[in-house]
Residue, then its C-alpha position, 0 to 999 in steps of 0.5 A: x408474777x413473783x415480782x408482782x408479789x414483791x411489789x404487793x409485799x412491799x406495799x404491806x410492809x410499808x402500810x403495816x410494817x409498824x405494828x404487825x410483826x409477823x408475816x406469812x407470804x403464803x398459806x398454805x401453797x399446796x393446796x393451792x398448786x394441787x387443787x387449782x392446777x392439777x384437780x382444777x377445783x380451785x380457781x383458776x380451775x386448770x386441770x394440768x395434769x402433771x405439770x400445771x401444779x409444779x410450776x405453779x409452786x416454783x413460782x410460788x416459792x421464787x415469789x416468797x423468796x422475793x418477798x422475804x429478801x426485800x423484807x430482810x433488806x429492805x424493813x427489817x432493820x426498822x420493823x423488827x419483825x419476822x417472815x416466814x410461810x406456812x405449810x400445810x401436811x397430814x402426817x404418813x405414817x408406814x402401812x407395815x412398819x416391818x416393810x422397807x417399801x412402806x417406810x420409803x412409801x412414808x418418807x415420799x409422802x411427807x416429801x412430797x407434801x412438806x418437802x416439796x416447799x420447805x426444802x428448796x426454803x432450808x436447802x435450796x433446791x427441790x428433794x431428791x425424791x422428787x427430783x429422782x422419781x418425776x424425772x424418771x417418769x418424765x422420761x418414760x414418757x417421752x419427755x426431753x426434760x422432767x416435769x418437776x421445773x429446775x432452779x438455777x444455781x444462783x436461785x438455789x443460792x437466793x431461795x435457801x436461808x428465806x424463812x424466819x420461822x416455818x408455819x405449820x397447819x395440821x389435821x390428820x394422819x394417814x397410814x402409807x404403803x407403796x403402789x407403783x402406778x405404770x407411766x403409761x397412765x399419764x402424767x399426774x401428781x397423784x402418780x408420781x408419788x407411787x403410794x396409797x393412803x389409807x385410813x384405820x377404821x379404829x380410829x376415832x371418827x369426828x362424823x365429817x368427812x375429814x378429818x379423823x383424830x389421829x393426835x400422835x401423827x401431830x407429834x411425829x409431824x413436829x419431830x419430822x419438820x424439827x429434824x429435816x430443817x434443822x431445828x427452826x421456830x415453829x407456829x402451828x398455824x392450823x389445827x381443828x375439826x369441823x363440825x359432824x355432818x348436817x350438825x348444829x348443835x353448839x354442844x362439840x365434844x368431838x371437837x373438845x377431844x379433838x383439842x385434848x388430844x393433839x394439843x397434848x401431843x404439841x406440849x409433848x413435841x415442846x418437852x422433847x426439844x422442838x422449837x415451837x413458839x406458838x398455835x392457833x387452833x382452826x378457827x375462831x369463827x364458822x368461815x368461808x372454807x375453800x371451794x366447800x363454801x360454809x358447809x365446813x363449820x370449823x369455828x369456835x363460834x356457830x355464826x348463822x349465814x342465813x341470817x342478814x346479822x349474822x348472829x354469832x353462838x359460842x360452842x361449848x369448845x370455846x369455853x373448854x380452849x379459854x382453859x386451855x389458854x388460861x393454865x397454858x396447857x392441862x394442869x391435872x386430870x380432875x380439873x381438865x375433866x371439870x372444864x370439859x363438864x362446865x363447857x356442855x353446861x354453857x353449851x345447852x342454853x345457847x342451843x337454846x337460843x339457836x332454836x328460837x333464832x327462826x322466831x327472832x329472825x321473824x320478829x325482827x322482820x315484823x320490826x323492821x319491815x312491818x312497823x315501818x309500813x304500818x307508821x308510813x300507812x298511819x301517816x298518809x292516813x293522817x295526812x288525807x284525813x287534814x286535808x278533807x278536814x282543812x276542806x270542809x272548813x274552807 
């Protein structure tokens, strides 16, 4: 398979090489192993507990490795351009700061979720947390040999170095602490960690069900990933909220304050040294979410699925995020407090509009289905009326 992907990489570079500048071989891999292999509820809906997730990963990681080595060898030299791959985490954060087991709970977690991909990337090989625990587990129960797959020598050597930049998606932060889960339960991702997560009922809840606004924990994630792999260019490829439950108003404060706030702690990251060159904030429009379907409505835009067109209602967020671009960060409190009120003015007439849309949808089915029957019956009924007249004169 991984020579499959390189093959298909290959394609794109040829195809697209000339204008697009950066590629990501994979977004988001995770997620992809997790929930298609070990939950089963993402295709292809295996549900291999303990197992099925990492060696999907290994081979998502030789896979990513072998596009970024035929890109280097290969187009580099013509195209100028970049590849790299993004990674997905929430950040840990220890339950008691005053606990050594919380603190190790923490740094597992963040292991687990970045390091699991970004290590063998900028180090070569698996973290030794991993290594350590699912091999003792694997043993405990009964295995010959771990869980957690092994790259060789010479793939250690060819999978290290392959990232010109490290992607980065973020939404939420969780607070960690230890909880040591017996090996007789079974093999499984969510055991091999030993940990919790856990949610402060203090912090400020967006109304969805994920995620809640924790901005610090994005800070503390860009300092972890600038640390751990030595300083590397970063572009935050996700980070957003959806909308509030059964909600469809365009006036999205929560998202606004969203925004705000861990956009303001990546400018914080910026000023403290860490090496980020761009964000894209999730997502431009209300898309198609993962196995939630519609139902998540992360966009900027409202875009009503019900209707055959599609039509497509700026939140109040899009005018406060062209603000954001448009200064290049917040200039001072009044004039950020100003966008804010001029984004909930905006937002009220196009609520307007998103209330008569039932009655323009019904307008335009009279539009196109009525009329054009109506003209059809007018000309049928023309056409029999001449032809009774050209009759009665014969």
């Amino acid at each position: 398979m991984a020579n499959y992907f390189r093959d298909y990489a290959d394609l794109c570079f040829e195809a697209f090489g000339d204008r697009v500048k950066h590629w990501i071989t994979f977004s988001d891999p995770r997620t992809m192993a997790e929930k298609g292999y070990e939950t089963g509820h993402h295709a292809p809906g295996l549900q291999l507990h303990g197992t099925g997730l990492y060696k999907a990963a290994h081979h998502i990681i030789k896979a990513h490795a072998q596009a970024w080595h035929s890109y280097n060898s290969t187009w580099r030299g013509k195209q100028r351009g970049l590849v790299g791959i993004s990674l997905n985490c929430d950040w840990g954060e220890p339950m008691d700061i005053s606990s050594p087991k919380d603190i190790e709970a923490a740094e597992r977690y963040l292991q687990f979720c970045l390091g699991w991909f970004a290590n063998p990337i900028y180090a070569g090989d698996y973290p030794q947390v991993m290594k350590d625990r699912i091999g003792k587990k694997s043993a405990e129960q009964g295995l010959d040999m771990s869980r957690l797959p092994v790259f060789s020598l010479q793939e250690k050597s060819y999978i290290k170095g392959t990232s010109d930049f490290l992607g980065l998606g973020h939404f939420t932060t969780r607070y960690i602490t230890e909880r040591n889960y017996p090996s007789r339960q079974g093999p499984s991702y969510h055991n091999d960690r030993d940990l919790v997560e856990l949610v402060d009922p203090n912090w400020p809840d967006l109304g969805s069900t994920w995620p809640v606004s924790v901005p610090w924990g994005f800070r503390r994630l860009l300092h972890f990933a600038q640390t751990q792999y030595g300083n590397p260019p970063i572009y935050v490829t996700e980070n957003g909220a959806s909308q509030k439950l059964h909600c469809t108003q365009l006036c999205d404060e929560w998202r606004i304050q969203y925004l705000k706030g861990y956009i303001n702690e990546m400018l914080k990251a910026i000023k403290d040294g860490v090496n980020i060159k761009g964000y894209t904030s999730w997502s431009l429009l209300d898309k198609f979410e993962w196995e939630k379907g519609y139902s998540d409505r992360y966009g900027f835009y409202y875009v009503e699925f019900n209707n055959r067109n599609k039509p497509r209602y700026p939140k109040a967020s899009v005018q406060y995020y062209k603000k954001i671009i448009t200064a290049n960060g917040f200039p001072n409190r009044r004039e950020v407090e100003s966008w804010y009120l001029k984004a909930l003015e905006t937002c009220a007439i196009n609520n307007q509009m998103l209330a008569a849309e039932p009655l323009l949808s019904h307008m335009q089915m009279v539009t196109e289905i009525v009329v054009p029957t109506v003209c059809t019956l007018c000309i049928l009924i023309s056409a029999v009326l001449l032809m009774l007249l050209l009759q009665s004169q014969s």
